[in-house]
C-alpha positions as CSV (number, residue, x, y, z in Angstrom):
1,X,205.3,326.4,74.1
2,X,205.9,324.0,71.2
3,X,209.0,326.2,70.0
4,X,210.0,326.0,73.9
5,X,210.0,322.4,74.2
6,X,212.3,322.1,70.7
7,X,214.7,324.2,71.7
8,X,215.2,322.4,75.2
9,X,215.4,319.6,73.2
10,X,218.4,320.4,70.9
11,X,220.5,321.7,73.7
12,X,219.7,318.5,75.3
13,X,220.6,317.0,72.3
14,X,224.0,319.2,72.0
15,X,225.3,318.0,75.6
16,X,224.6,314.3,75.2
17,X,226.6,314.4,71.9
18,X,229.2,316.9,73.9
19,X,229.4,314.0,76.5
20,X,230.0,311.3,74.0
21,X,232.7,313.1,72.2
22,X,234.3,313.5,75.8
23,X,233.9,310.0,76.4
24,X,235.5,309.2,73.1
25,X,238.2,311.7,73.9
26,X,238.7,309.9,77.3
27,X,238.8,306.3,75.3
28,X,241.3,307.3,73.1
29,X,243.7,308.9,75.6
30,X,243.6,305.4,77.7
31,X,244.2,303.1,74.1
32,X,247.4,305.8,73.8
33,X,248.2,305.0,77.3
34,X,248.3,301.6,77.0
35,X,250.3,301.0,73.5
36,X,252.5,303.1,75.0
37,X,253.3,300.6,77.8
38,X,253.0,298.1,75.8
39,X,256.2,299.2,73.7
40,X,257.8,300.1,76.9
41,X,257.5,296.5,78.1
42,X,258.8,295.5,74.6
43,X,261.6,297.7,74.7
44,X,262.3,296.4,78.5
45,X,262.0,293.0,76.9
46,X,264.3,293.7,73.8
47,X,266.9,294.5,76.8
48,X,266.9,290.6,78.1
49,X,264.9,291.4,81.6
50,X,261.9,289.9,80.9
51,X,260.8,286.9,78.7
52,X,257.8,285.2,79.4
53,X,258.7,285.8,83.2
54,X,261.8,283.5,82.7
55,X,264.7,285.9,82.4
56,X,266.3,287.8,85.8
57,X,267.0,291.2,85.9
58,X,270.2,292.4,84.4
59,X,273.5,293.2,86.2
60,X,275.6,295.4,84.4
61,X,279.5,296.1,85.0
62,X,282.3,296.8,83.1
63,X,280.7,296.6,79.7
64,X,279.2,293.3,80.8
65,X,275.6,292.6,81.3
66,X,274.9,289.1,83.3
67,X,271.5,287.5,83.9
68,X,270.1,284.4,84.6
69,X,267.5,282.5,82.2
70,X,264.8,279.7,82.9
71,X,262.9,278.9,80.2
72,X,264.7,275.4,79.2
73,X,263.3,272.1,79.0
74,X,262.8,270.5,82.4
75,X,263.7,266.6,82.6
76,X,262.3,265.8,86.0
77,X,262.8,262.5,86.0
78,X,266.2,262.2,84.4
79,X,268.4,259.9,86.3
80,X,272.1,259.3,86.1
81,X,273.7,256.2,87.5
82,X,277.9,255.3,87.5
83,X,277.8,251.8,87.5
84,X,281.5,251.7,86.9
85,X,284.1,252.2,88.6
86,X,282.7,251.8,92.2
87,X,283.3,254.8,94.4
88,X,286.9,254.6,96.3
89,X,287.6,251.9,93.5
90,X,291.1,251.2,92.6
91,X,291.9,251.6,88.7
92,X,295.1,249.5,87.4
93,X,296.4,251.7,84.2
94,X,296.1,254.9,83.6
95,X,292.9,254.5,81.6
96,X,289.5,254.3,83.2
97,X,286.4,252.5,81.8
98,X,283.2,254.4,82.7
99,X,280.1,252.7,82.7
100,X,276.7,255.0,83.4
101,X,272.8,253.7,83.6
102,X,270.8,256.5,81.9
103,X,266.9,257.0,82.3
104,X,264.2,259.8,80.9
105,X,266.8,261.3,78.9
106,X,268.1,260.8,75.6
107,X,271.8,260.6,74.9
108,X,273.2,262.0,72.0
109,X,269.6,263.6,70.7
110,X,268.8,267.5,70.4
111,X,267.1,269.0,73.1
112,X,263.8,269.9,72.0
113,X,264.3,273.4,72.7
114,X,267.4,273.8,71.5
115,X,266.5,276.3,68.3
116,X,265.0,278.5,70.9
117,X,268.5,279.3,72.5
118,X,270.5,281.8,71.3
119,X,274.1,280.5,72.5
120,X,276.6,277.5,71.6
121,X,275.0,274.1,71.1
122,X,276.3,270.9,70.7
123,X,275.4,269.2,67.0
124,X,275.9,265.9,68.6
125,X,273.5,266.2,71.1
126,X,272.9,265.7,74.7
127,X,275.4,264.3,76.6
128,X,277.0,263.6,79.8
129,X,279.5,266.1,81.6
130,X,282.6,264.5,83.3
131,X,284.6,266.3,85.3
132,X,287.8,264.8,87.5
133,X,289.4,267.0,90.5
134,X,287.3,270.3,88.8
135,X,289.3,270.3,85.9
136,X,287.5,271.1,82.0
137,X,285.0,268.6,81.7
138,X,284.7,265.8,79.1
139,X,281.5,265.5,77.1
140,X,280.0,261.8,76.3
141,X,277.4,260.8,73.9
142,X,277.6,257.5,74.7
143,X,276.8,255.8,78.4
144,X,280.1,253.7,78.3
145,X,283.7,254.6,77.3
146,X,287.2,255.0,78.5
147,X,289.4,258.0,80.0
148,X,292.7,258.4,79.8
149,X,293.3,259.6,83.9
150,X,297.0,260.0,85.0
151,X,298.0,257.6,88.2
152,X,296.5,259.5,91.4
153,X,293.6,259.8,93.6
154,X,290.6,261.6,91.9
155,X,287.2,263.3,92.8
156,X,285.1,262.6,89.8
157,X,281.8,264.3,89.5
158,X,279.7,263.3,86.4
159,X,275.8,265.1,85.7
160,X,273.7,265.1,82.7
161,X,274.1,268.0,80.2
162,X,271.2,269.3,77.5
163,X,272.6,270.0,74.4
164,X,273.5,273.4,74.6
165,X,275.4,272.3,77.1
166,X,273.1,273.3,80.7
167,X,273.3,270.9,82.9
168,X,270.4,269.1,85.1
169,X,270.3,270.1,88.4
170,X,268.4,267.6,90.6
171,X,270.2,264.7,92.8
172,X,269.3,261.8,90.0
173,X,271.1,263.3,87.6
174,X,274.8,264.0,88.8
175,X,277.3,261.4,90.2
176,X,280.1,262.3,92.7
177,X,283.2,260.2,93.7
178,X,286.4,259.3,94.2
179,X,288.5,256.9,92.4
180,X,292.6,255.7,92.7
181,X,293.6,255.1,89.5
182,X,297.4,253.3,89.3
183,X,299.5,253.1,92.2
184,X,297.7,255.7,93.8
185,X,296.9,255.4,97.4
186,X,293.8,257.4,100.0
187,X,295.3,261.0,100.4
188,X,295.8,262.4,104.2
189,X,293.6,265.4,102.9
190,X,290.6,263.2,101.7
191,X,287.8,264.6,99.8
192,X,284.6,265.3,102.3
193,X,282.2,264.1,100.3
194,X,279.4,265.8,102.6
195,X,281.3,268.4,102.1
196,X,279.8,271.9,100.3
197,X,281.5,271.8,96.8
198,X,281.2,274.3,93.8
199,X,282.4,272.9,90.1
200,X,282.8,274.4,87.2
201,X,281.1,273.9,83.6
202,X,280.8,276.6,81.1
203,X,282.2,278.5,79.3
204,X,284.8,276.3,78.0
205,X,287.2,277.1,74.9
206,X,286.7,278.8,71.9
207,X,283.6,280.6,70.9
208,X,283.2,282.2,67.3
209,X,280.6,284.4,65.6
210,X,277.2,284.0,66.9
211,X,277.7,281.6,69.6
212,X,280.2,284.3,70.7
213,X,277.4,286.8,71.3
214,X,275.6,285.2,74.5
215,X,277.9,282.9,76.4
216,X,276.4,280.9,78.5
217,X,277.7,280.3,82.5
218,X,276.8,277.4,84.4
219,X,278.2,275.7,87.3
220,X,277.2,272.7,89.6
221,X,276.9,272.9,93.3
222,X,277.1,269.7,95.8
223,X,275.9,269.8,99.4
224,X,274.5,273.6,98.9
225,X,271.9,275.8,97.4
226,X,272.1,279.6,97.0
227,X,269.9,282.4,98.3
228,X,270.3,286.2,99.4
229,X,271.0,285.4,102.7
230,X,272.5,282.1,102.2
231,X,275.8,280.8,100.2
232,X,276.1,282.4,97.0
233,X,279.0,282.4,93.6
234,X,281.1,285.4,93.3
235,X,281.5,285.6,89.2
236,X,284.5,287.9,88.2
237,X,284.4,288.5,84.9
238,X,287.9,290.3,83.2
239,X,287.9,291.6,86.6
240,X,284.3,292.6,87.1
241,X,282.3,290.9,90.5
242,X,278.5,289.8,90.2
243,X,277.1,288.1,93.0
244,X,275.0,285.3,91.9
245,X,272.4,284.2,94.7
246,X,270.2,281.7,92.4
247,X,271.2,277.9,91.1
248,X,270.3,278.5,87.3
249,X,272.3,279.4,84.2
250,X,273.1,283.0,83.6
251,X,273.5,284.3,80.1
252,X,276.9,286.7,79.4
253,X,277.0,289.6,77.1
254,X,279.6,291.9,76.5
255,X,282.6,289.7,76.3
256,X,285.2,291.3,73.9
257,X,286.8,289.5,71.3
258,X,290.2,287.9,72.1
259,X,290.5,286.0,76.1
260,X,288.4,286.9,78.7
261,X,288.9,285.4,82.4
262,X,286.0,284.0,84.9
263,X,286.9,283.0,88.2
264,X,284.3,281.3,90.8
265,X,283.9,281.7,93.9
266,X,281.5,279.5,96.2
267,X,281.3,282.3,99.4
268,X,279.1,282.3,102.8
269,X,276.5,284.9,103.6
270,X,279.4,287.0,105.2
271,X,281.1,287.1,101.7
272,X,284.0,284.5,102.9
273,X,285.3,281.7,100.5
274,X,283.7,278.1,101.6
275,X,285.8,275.6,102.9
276,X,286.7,272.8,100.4
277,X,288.9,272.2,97.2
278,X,287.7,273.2,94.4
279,X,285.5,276.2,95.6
280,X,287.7,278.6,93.8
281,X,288.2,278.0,90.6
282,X,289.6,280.3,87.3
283,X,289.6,279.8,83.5
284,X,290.1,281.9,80.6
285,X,288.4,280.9,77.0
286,X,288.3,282.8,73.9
287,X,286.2,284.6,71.7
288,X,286.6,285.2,67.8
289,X,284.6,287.2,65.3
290,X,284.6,284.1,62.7
């Protein structure tokens, strides 16, 4: 009996021990499982969809990929005010004195996550976009200063920019208005101000080495937002479309060395170009290895 009773208990003893290697065996497969998915995600990561949950899934055309990004430093309360000139004011001269009121935001200071961006940044700091009849905007460091604006009518949109050039995108911050500078009087065709109005930012000029790497696209919309089944911006990059259906900044890779066109397009839900002046617009800049 005694030798019965030892022998039941060693084969006992042999399956618990056969079970725990199993379960070990088990263990290890799922550890496997999940590095691997873990590297996955990196990889996926590496390839500029995800970041923290802040970038948007890539398009790709042409050679191009295009996604948006937005991780950046939020100023809520960031207010921009145009104190001068007064909207439909008439301008003697062809210089015009600009006078802004700025609040919760710093002029001409780094934005604080401005090391963290990988494309073009301004070493002067924030600043303050202004833009007359959608043409390349001027940056300002300082609230006040003069313009040099050839005698006409003029649609004058001014908004707060970080330094790496992004604008803020909340109603405070931007300034829209017309002004007749010289001997210019109201056009038949006025401006609709309630109008819905797309104008363009970036990219602007000349990029070289890094900054040439990610170029950054932003624009400002009046009047409108965007959605999938709302309005949306028809980018064409060097002839390639990508329909953008979110209000955010969108990060450009891809771009060749030499000029490279982007035309904008603010279009309905049935793909039609809006109604309204500047909702079209086309620029070329250029890129340089040094």
């Amino acid at each position: 009996m005694k030798k019965k009773h030892l022998s039941f208990m060693a084969i006992a003893a042999l399956l618990v021990a056969s079970a725990c290697d199993g379960n070990r065996s088990t263990t290890t497969t799922t550890e496997t499982s999940t590095s691997t998915a873990t590297e996955h995600e990196m990889d996926h990561d590496t390839a500029g969809v995800q970041h923290n949950g802040t970038m948007g899934t890539p398009m790709e055309k042409g050679g191009l990929k295009v996604y948006s990004y937005s991780n950046s430093v939020d100023f809520p309360d960031a207010k921009l005010t145009l104190n001068k000139p007064e909207n439909n004011a008439k301008v003697t001269g062809d210089s015009v004195r600009f006078e802004y009121a700025v609040e919760n935001f710093q002029l001409s200071q780094q934005t604080p996550d401005a090391a963290k961006h990988e494309h073009a940044n301004s070493k002067e700091g924030q600043h303050i976009h202004n833009i007359v009849d959608n043409e390349p905007y001027t940056a300002h460091y300082k609230p006040m200063f003069n313009k040099a604006i050839k005698p006409s009518q003029h649609v004058v949109l001014s908004f707060l920019s970080r330094s790496y050039h992004e604008s803020i995108k909340h109603k405070g911050a931007y300034d829209l208005r017309m002004i007749n500078v010289g001997n210019a009087t109201a056009s038949a065709n006025k401006f609709d101000e309630n109008g819905q109005h797309l104008f363009y930012s970036r990219p602007k000029g000349e990029y070289k080495g890094a900054d040439a790497k990610k170029v950054m696209l932003d624009f400002y919309l009046v009047n409108t937002t965007l959605a999938k089944d709302g309005n949306k911006v028809r980018a064409t990059i060097n002839g390639n479309e990508f329909i953008l259906d979110q209000w955010l900044p969108y990060l450009v890779e891809g771009l060749p060395m030499g000029e490279n066109t982007f035309k904008l397009e603010l279009i309905d839900s049935q793909g039609k170009v809006v109604p309204g002046p500047y909702n079209t617009v086309e620029r070329k800049i250029t890129l340089k290895a040094s």
